[in-house]
C-alpha positions as CSV (number, residue, x, y, z in Angstrom):
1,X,15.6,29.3,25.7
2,X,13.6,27.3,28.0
3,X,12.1,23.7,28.0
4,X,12.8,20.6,26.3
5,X,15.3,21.3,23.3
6,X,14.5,18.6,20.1
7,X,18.1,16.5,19.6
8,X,19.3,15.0,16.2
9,X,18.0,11.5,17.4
10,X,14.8,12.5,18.3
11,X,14.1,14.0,14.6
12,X,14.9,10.1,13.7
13,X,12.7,8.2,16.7
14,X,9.6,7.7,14.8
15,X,11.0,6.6,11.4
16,X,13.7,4.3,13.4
17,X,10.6,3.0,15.1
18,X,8.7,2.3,12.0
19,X,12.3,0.6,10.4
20,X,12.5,-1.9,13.2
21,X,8.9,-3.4,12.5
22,X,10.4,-4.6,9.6
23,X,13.3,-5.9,10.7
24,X,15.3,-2.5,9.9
25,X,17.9,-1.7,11.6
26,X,17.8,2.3,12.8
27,X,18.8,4.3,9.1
28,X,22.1,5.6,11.0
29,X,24.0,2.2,11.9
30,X,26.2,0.7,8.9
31,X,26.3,-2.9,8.1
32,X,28.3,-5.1,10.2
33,X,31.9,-6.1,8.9
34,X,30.7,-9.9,7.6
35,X,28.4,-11.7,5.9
36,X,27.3,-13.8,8.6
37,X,26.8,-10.7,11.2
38,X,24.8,-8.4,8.6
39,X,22.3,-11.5,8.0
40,X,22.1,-12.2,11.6
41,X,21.4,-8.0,11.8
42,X,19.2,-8.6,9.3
43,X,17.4,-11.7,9.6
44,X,13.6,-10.1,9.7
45,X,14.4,-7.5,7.3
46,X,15.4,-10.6,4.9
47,X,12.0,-12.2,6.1
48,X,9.9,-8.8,5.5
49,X,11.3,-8.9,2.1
50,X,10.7,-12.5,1.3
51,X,7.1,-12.0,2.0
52,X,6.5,-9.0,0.0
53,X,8.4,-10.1,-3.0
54,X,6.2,-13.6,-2.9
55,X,3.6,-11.4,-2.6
56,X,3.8,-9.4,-5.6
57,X,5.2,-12.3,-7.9
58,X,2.2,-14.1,-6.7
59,X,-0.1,-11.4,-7.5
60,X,1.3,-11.7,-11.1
61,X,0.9,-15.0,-11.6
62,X,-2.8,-14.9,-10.4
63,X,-3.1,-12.1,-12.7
64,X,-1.7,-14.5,-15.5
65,X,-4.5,-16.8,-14.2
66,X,-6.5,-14.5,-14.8
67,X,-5.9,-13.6,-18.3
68,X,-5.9,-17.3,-19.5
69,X,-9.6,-17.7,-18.1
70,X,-12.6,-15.9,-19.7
71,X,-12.1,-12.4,-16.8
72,X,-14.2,-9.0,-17.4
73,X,-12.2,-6.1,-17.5
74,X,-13.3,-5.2,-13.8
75,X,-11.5,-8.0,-12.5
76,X,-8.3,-7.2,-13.8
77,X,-8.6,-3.4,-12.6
78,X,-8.9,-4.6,-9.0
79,X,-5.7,-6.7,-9.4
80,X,-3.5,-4.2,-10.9
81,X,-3.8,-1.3,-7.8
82,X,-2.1,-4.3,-5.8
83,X,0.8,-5.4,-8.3
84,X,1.7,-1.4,-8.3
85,X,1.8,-1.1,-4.6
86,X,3.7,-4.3,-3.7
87,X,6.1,-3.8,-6.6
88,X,7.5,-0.3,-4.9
89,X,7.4,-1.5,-1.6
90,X,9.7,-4.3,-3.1
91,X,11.8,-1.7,-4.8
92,X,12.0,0.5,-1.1
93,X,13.0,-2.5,0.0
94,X,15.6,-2.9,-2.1
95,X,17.2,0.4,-2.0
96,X,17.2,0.2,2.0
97,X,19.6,-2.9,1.8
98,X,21.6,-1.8,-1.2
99,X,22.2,1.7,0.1
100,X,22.4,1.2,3.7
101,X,26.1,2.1,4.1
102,X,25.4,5.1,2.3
103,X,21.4,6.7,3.9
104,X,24.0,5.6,7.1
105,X,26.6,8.1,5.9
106,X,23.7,10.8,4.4
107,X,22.4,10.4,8.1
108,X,25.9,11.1,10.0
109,X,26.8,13.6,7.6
110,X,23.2,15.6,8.5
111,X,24.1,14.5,12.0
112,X,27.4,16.3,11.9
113,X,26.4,19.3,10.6
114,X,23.4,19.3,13.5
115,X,26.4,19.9,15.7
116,X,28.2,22.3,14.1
117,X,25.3,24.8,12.9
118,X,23.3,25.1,16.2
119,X,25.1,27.4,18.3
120,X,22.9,29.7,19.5
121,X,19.0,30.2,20.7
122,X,18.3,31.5,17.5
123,X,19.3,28.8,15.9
124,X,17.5,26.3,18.2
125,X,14.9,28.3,17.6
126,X,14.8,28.0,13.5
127,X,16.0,24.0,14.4
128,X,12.4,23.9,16.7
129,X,10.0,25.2,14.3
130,X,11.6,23.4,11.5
131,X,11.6,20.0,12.7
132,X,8.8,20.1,15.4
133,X,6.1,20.2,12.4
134,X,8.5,17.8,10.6
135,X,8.0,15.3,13.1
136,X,4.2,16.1,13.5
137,X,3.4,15.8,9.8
138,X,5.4,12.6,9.2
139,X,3.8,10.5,12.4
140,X,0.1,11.6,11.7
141,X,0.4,10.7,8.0
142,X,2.3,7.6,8.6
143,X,-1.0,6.3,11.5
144,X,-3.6,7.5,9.5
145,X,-2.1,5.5,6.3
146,X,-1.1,2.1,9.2
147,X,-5.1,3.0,10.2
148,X,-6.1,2.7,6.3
149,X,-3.8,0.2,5.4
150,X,-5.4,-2.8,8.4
151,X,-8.7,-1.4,7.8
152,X,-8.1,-2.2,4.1
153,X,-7.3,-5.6,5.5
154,X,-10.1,-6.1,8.0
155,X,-12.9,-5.2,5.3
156,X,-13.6,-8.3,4.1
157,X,-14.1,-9.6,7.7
158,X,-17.0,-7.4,8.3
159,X,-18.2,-8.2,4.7
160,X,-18.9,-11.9,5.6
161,X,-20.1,-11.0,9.0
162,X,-22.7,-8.7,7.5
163,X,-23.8,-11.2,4.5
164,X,-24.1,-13.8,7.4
165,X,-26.0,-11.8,9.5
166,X,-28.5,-11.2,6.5
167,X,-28.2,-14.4,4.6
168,X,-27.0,-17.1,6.7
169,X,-24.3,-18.5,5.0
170,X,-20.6,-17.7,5.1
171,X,-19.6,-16.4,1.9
172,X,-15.2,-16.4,2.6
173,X,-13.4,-13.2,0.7
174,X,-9.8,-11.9,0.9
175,X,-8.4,-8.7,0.8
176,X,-6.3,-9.0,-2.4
177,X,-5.8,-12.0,-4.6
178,X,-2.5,-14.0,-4.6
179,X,-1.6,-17.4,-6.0
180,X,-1.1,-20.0,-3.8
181,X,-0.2,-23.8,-4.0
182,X,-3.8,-24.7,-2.6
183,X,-6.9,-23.5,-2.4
184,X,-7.4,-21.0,0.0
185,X,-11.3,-20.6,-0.5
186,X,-11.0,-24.9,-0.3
187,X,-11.5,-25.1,3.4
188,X,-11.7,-23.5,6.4
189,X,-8.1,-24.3,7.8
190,X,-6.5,-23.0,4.4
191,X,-8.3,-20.0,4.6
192,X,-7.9,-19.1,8.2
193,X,-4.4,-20.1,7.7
194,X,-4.0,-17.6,5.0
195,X,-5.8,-14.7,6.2
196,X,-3.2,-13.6,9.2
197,X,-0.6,-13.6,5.8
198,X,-2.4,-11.0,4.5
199,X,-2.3,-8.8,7.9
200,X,1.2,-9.1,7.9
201,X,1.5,-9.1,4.1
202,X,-0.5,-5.6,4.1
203,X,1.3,-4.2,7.5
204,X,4.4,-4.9,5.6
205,X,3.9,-2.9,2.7
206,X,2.3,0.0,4.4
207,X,5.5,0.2,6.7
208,X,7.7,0.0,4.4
209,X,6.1,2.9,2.4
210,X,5.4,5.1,5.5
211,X,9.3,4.0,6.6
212,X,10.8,5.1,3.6
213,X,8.9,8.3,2.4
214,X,9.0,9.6,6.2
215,X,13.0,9.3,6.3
216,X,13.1,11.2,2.5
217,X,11.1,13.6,4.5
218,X,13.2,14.0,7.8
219,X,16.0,14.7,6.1
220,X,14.1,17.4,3.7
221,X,13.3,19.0,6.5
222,X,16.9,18.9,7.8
223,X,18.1,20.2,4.5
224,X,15.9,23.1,4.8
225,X,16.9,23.8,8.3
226,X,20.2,24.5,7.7
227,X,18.9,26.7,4.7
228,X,17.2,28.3,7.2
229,X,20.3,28.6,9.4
230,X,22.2,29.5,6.9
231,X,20.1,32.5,5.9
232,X,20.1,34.1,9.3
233,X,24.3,33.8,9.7
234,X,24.3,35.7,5.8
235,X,22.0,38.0,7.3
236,X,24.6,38.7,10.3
237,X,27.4,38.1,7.8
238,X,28.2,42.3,7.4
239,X,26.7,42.8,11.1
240,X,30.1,44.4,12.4
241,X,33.2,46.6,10.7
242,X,36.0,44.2,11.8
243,X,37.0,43.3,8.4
244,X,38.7,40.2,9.7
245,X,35.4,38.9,11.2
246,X,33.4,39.3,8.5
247,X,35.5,37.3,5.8
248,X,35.7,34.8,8.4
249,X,32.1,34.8,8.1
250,X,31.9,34.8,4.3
251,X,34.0,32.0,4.4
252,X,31.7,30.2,6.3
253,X,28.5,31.2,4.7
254,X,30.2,29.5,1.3
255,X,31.8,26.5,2.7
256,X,28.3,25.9,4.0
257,X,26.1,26.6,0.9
258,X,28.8,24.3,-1.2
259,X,27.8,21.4,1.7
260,X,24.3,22.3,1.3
261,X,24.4,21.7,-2.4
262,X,26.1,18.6,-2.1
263,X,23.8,17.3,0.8
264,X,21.1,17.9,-1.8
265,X,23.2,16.1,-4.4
266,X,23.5,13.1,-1.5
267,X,19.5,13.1,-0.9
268,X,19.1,13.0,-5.1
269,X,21.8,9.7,-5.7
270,X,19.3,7.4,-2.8
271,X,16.1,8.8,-3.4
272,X,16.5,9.3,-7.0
273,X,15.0,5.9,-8.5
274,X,12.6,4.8,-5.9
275,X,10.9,8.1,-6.4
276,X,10.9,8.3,-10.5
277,X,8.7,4.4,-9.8
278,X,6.5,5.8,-6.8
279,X,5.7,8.8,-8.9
280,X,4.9,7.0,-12.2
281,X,3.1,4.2,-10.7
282,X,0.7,6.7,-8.8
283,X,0.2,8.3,-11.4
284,X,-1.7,4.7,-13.1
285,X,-2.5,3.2,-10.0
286,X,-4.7,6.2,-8.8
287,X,-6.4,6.2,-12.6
288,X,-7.2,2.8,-11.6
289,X,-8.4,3.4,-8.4
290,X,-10.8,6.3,-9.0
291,X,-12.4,4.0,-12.6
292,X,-13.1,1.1,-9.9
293,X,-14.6,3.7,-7.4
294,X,-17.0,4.6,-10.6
295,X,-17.8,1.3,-10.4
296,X,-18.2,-0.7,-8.0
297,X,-20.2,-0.7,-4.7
298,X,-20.2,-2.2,-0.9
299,X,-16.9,-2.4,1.2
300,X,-14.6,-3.1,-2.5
301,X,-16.1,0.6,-3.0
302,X,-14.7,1.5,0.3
303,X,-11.4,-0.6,0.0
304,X,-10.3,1.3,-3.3
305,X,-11.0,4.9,-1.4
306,X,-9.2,3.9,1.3
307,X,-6.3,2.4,-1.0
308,X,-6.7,5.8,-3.4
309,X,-6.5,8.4,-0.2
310,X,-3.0,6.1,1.1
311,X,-1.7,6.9,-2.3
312,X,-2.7,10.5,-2.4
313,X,-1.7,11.7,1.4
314,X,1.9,10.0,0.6
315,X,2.4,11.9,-3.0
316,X,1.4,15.3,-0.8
317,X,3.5,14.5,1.6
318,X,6.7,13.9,-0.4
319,X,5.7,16.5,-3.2
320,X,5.4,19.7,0.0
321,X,9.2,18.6,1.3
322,X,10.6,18.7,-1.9
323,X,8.8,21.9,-2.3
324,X,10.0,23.1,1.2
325,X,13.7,22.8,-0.3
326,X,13.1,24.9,-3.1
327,X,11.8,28.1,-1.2
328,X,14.3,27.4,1.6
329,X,17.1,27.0,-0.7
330,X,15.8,30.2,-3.4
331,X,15.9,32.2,0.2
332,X,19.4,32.4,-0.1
333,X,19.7,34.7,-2.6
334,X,17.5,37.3,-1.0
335,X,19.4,37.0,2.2
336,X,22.9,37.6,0.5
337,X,21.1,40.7,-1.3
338,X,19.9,42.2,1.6
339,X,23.2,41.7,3.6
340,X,25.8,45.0,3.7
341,X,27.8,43.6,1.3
342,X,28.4,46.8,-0.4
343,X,30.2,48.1,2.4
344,X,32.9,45.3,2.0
345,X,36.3,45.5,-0.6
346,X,36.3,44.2,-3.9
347,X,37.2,41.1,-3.2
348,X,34.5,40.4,-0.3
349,X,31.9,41.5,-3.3
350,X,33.2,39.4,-5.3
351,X,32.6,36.5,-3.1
352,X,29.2,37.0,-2.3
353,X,28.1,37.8,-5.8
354,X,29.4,34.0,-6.3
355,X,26.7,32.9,-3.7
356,X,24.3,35.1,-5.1
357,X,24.9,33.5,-8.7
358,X,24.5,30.1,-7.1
359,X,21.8,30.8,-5.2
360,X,19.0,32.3,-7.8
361,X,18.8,28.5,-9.3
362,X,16.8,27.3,-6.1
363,X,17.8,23.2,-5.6
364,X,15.5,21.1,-6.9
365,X,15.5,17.4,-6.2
366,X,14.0,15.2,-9.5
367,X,12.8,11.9,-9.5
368,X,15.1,10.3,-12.1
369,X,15.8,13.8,-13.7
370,X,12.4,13.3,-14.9
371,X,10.3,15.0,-12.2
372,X,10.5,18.3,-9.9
373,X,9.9,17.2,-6.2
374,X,7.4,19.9,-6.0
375,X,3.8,20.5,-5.3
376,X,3.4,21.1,-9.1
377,X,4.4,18.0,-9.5
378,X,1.6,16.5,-7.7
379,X,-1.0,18.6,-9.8
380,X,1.0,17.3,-12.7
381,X,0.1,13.4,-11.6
382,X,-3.3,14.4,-10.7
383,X,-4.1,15.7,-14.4
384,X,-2.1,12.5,-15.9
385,X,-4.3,10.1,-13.6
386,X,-7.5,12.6,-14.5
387,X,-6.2,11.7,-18.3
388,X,-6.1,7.6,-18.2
389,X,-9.4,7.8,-16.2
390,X,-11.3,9.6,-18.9
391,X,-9.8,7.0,-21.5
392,X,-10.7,4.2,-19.4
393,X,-14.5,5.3,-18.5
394,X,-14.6,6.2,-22.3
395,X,-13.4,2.8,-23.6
396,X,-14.8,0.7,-21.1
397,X,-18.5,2.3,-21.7
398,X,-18.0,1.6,-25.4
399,X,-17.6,-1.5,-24.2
């Protein structure tokens, strides 16, 4: 095989990258030893977090604000899309410093079996055409949703210039609405002090999104990989009539599926929760996005498509990896079908029909053992959000 050969690190780059604009340290290193050293490690991670967690509380208590004051229901609809999307950045946030040790040990573990499973061209090969797109997929959606994410932020820049342009007066506006001590519509130095917040605010949480989501879907695409890798060796399992050498190979193929399962198993324990919250809240905050679309007008119409297409690109993202495991995994069985096992003993038959049995189940990773990772599951939230956004034109024009 010629030219450039993809490594385990470079799978990793991008994400790493995105991690460390944050204050993340790359996903494989462990904490240090002491207290002292991990907050030193992590001082801007800490900082990241502050920020967005002031963030969202303060979005709630301008939402509170809000409520106590005579609001239309409009106003409240452009404040919730925020809340949801600052609230499971917080929560990404979260699991990244509680389950750091362990993504570290997920990571080394998918790093050691890197090593062990690519031994050949072919498998280079499967490793190439797996990943390559991995890599492609994960770094356009995660620019195109950075590109969305400061253009979400820049809007209401080119909002005033326009109305000055045509009116002659500076009318100030801010992205998203967050309590503050002061006033920051009060004066210009309080509002030009606030508004680089809200670009770092914003770059925060659309990092942290991309960050997250892209490493769930690196390691996907690992998973199904070695699937992949996996179904090629079961193919080759019976390839000769040395007995010896093809129980060794046996033995391989089900050590390997076992690790496979419980790589999955891995993946399911960190991803679990923070998926079960993304999925739910999408599921509302894209109702909400699509009622203000019907709504409204000017750049706020083009801040809530924007906002609604960030939202939609990351579900289909995650939902098509978790849907790569399940055909990669269900290939299994096929392979070990089609494989001379036939030819083997009794107890050699035995064995594979074990894999077989395992194998027809494909793995399916769940969000909270609620919902199937899988492209269904997208169409699922879809009709839900279809669902709350028929109720809410319907009450709100009874209104």
């Amino acid at each position: 095989m010629t030219g450039w050969t993809i490594t385990f690190e470079e799978t990793l780059k991008n994400t790493n990258r995105m991690f460390l604009m944050i204050g993340v340290p790359p996903c494989q290193d462990y904490y240090p030893p002491t207290v002292l050293a991990a907050v030193r490690r992590n001082a801007r991670f800490i900082v990241s977090l502050t920020a967005l967690l002031y963030t969202t509380i303060g979005e709630l208590l301008y939402l509170g604000e809000m409520l106590q004051r005579e609001v239309n229901f409009l106003e409240v609809t452009f404040q919730a899309p925020c809340i949801g999307y600052c609230t499971i950045g917080v929560l990404k946030m979260v699991i990244l410093a509680v389950r750091r040790n362990t993504i570290a040990e997920l990571v080394a573990l998918f790093n050691a079996k890197w090593k062990r499973a690519i031994v050949s061209d072919v498998h280079r090969a499967v490793s190439e055409e797996t990943m390559r797109p991995a890599i492609t997929v994960t770094t356009v959606t995660a620019v195109v949703n950075i590109v969305m994410g400061i253009a979400f932020t820049i809007l209401p820049i080119a909002e005033m210039i326009y109305h000055h342009h045509h009116t002659g007066a500076w009318v100030r506006k801010l992205p998203f609405n967050i309590w503050w001590p002061f006033d920051p519509y009060g004066g210009s130095k309080y509002f030009w002090f606030v508004y680089p917040l809200y670009f770092v605010i914003g770059f925060t949480g659309i990092i942290i999104h991309m960050a997250f989501d892209c490493l769930f879907c690196i390691l996907a695409a690992h998973l199904c990989m070695h699937f992949r890798i996996l179904k090629l060796n079961i193919a080759q399992m019976v390839a000769t009539g040395e007995r010896d050498v093809n129980r060794a190979r046996l033995y391989d193929a089900i050590v390997t599926h076992q690790d496979l399962m419980g790589c999955s198993v891995f993946m399911q324990n960190v991803f679990s929760v923070a998926l079960f919250i993304n999925f739910f809240g999408s599921s509302i905050i894209i109702c909400i996005q699509a009622f203000m679309i019907t709504t409204v007008t000017g750049y706020t119409l083009s801040k809530f498509v924007l906002f609604m297409l960030c939202f939609l690109i990351e579900l289909l993202m995650l939902c098509a990896y978790g849907e790569d495991i399940v055909q990669s995994s269900g290939d299994i069985a096929d392979a070990t079908y089609n494989c001379l096992w036939y030819e083997e003993n009794k107890s050699f038959r035995m064995s594979v029909s074990q894999i077989m049995l395992k194998s027809q189940e494909p793995m399916i990773l769940t969000a909270w053992k609620i919902w199937p990772i899988q492209i269904k599951t997208f169409s699922s939230i879809l009709q839900a959000s279809w669902s709350y956004f028929t109720l809410l034109k319907t009450v709100y024009g009874e209104k």
